[in-house]
C-alpha positions in Angstrom: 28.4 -25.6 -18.9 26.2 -22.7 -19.1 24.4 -20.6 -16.0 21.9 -18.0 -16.6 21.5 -15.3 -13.6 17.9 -13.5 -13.3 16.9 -10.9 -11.5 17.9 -7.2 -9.5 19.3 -9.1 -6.7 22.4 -10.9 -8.7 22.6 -9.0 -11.7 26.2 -7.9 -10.6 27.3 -11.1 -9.2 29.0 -13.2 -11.9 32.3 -11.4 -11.7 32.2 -12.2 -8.2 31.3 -15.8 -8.2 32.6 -16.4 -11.2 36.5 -15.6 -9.4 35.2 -18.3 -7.2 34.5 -21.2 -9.1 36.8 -23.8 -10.6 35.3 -25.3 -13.3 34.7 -23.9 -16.5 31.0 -22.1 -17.2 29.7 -19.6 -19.6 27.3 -17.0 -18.6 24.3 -14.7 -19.3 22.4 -12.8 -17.0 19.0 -10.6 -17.1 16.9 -8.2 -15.3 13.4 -8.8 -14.7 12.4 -5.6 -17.1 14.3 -7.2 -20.4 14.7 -11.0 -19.4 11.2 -12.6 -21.4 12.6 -12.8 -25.4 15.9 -12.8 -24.2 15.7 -15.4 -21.3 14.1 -17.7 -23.2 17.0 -18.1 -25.4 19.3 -18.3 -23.2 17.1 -21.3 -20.7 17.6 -23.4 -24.5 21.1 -24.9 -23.5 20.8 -23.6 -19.9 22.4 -26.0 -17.2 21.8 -23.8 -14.3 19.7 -21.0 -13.6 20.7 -18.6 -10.3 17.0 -16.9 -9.2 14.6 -16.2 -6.5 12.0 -16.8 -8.6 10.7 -19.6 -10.5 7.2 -20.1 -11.4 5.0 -21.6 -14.6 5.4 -18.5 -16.5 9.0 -19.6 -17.1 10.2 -20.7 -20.4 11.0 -24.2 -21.3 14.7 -24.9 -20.0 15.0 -28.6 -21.5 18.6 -28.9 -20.6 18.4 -27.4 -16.6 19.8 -29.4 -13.9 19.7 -27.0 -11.3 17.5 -23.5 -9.6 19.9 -21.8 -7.4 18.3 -19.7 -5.2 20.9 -16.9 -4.0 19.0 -16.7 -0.6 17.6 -19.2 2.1 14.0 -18.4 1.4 12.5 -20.2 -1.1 8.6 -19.0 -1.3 9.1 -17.3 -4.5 9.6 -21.0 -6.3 6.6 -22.8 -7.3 7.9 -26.1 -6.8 5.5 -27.7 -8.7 6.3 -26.0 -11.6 10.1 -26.9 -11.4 10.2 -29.5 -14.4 11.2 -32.7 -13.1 14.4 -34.0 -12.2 15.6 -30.4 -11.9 17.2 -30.1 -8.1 16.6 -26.9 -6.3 19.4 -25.6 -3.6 19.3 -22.4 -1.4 21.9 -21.1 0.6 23.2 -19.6 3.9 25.5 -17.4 5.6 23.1 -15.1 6.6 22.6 -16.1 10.3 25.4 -13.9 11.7 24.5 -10.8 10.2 20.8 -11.3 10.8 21.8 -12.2 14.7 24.1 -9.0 15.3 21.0 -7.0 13.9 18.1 -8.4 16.3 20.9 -7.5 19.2 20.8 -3.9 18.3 17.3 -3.8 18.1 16.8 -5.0 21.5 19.2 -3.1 22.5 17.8 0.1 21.2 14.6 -0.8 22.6 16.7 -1.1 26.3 18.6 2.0 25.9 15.7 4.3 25.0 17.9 7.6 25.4 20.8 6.6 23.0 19.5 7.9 20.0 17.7 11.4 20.9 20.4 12.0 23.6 23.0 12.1 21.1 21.0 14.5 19.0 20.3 16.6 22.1 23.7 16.7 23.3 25.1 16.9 20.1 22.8 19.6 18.9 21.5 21.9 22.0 25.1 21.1 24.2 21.9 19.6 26.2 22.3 17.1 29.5 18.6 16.7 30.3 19.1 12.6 29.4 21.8 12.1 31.9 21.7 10.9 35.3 23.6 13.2 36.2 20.6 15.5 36.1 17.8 13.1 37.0 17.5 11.9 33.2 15.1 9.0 32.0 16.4 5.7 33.2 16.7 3.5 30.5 16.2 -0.6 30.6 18.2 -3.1 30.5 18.4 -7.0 28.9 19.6 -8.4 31.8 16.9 -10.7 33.6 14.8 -10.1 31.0 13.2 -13.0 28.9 13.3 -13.1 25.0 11.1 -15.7 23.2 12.6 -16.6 19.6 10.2 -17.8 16.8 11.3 -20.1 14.9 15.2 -22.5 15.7 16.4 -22.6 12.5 20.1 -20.9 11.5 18.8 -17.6 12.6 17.1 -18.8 15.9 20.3 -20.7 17.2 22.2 -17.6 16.5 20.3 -15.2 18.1 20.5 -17.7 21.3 24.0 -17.8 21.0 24.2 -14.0 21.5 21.6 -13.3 24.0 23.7 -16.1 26.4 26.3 -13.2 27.7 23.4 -10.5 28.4 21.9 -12.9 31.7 19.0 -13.1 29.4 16.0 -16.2 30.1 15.9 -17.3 26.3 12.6 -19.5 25.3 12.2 -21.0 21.9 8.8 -22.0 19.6 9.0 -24.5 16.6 7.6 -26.4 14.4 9.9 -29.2 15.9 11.5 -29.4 19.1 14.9 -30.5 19.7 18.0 -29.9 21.6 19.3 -26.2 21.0 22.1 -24.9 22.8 21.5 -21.4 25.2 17.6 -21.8 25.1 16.0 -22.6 28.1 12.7 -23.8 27.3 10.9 -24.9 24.1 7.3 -24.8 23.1 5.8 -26.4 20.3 3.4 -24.1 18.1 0.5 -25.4 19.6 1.4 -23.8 22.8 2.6 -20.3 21.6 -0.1 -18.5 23.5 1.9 -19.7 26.5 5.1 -18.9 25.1 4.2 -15.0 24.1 2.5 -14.4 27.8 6.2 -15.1 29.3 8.0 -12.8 27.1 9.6 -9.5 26.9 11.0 -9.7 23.2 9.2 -11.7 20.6 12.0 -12.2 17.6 10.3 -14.2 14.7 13.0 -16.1 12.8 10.6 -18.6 11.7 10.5 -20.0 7.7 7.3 -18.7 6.1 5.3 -21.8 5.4 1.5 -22.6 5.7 1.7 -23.0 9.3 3.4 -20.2 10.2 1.5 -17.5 8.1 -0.1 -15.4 10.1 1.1 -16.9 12.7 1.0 -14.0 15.0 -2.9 -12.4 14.8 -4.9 -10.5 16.8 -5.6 -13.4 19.7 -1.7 -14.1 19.6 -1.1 -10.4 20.0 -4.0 -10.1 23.0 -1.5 -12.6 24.7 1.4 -11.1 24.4 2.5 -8.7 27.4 1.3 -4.9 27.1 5.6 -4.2 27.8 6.2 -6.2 25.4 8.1 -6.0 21.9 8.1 -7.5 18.2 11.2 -7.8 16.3 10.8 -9.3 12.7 13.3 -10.2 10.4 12.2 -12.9 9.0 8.7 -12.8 6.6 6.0 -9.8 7.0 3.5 -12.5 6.5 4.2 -14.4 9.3 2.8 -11.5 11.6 -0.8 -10.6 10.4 -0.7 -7.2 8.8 -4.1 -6.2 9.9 -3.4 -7.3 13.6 0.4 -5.6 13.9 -1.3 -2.3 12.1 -3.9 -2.5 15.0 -2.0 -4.0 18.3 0.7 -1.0 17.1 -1.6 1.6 16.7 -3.1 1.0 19.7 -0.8 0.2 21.9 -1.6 -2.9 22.9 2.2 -4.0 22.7 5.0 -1.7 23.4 6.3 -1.6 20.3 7.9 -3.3 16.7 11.3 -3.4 15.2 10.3 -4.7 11.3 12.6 -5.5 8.7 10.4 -7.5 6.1 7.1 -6.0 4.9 3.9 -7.4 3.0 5.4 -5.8 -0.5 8.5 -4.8 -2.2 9.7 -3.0 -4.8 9.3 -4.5 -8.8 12.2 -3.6 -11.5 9.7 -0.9 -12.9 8.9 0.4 -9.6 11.2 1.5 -6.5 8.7 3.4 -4.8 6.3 0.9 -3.3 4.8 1.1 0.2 5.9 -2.0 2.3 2.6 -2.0 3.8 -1.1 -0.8 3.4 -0.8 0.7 6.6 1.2 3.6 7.0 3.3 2.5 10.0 5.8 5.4 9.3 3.7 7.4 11.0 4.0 5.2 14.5 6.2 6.1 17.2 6.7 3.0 18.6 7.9 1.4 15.7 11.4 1.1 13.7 11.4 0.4 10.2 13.9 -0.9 7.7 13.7 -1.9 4.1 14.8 -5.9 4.6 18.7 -4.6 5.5 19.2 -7.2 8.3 21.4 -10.0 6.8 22.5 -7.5 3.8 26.3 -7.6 5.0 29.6 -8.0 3.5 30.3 -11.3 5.3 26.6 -12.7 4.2 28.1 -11.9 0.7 31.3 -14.1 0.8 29.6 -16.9 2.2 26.5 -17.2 -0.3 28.7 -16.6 -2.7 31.1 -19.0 -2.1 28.4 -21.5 -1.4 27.0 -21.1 -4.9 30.4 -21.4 -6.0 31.2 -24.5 -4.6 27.3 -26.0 -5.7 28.8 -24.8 -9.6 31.9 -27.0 -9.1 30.2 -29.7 -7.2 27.6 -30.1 -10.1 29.9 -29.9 -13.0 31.6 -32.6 -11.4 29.2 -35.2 -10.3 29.2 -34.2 -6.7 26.6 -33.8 -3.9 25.0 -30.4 -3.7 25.0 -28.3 -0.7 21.4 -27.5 0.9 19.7 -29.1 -1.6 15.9 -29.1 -1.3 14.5 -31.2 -4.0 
């Protein structure tokens, strides 16, 4: 059986995955810059193709059985356009990594003089951040509560994590159902009431037509003026306009962002993630979509795919399969 591999993302996978699987496949793989004469070739005989992306631009693939998206999100697939009786699978693993990374944003946002107190001391041999000397008292998570957008894999992790800190944990979903370590759940109808109570807003929500901009100006005019954003979901599910502003102007204390309203292209590595230059905020920290980008995410997507390779060259059911 044959799988093609498209795109930046997995370009150096197969030798990985590949070690993985069982069965027997042949591969090809392309970059977005050279794939169009050469992908089209190689979607001919084609039993699987490994993407983010799949959309009607796409040449025929008569013989494809399965999309394998290397990541959870799945808005870059037109599923329309799938041809029919093709299954389409994501996969997971990146809950912990994602989980660990909100923690140290809210707990950077807590211990305000970490950072520049290590530069000072470090630097200038300087104590004017300790107590010691009457320094600036930094916050704390205890007692504090943290709303979480959004109980999917990421959601329920984060939970998990906040438990030990003493922290109030509420929840907003599409759905509600029993989750472990939150105290109270609102349906999305009621998220007005659910941002006045918080401290931390953490978006883990799936970007989907009732979650885009989810979060605009009237949401943000709800939220508390203490109060911080922490993204790491989809840019879009915070309106871009209305985070610029209620940033700019302080109307909340502050955002830690890790998924923007554009990315880089093959051809291009230096796009701006935003038309808005939050750079420029100091009440803001940015990162270029790093959150679940760790080594044990790796090994468990990979081996995930791995396992969806041998389960379909065998006649077996497919993990996470969406269609």
């Amino acid at each position: 059986m044959k799988v093609v591999f498209y795109g930046s993302l997995i370009h150096h996978l197969p030798p990985t995955l590949l070690a993985k699987v069982k069965t027997p496949w042949t591969t090809e793989r392309f970059l977005e810059k050279d794939a169009r004469g050469g992908l089209a070739r190689a979607l001919a005989d084609a039993d699987v193709l490994i993407s983010l992306v799949w959309n009607s631009s796409f040449p025929a693939a008569p013989k494809l059985k399965l999309i394998q998206s290397p990541g959870t999100g799945v808005d870059l697939i037109d599923f329309v356009a799938v041809p029919p009786g093709v299954r389409v699978c994501n996969c997971y693993g990146h809950a912990e990594g994602t989980a660990e990374y909100v923690m140290l944003a809210l707990l950077l946002w807590c211990q305000t003089s970490f950072v520049p107190s290590d530069a000072s001391f470090r630097n200038e041999r300087g104590w004017r951040y300790s107590g010691r000397v009457n320094g600036p008292i930094m916050g704390e998570l205890y007692g504090r509560t943290v709303g979480i957008v959004g109980l999917g894999a990421i959601g329920r992790a984060v939970a998990e994590r906040l438990r030990g800190f003493g922290v109030r944990v509420l929840g907003c979903n599409r759905t509600l159902r029993e989750v472990p370590h939150v105290d109270a759940q609102y349906p999305l109808g009621r998220i007005d009431e659910f941002l006045a109570q918080c401290d931390y807003v953490v978006i883990a929500a799936a970007l989907a037509p009732e979650t885009e901009r989810l979060l605009d100006a009237k949401r943000f005019a709800a939220m508390k003026p203490s109060a911080v954003l922490v993204n790491v979901s989809r840019g879009q599910i915070a309106d871009e306009d209305a985070l610029w502003a209620a940033l700019k102007e302080k109307r909340i204390r502050g955002a830690t962002l890790d998924v923007w309203y554009a990315y880089p292209r093959h051809d291009d590595l230096n796009v701006a993630p935003s038309k808005h230059p939050f750079h420029e905020l100091d009440n803001v920290w940015m990162t270029p979509h790093i959150a679940a980008w760790t080594t044990g995410m790796v090994e468990r997507r990979w081996s995930e795919i791995a396992r969806n390779l041998d389960s379909l060259a065998r006649g077996e059911p497919l993990l996470h399969q969406l269609r």
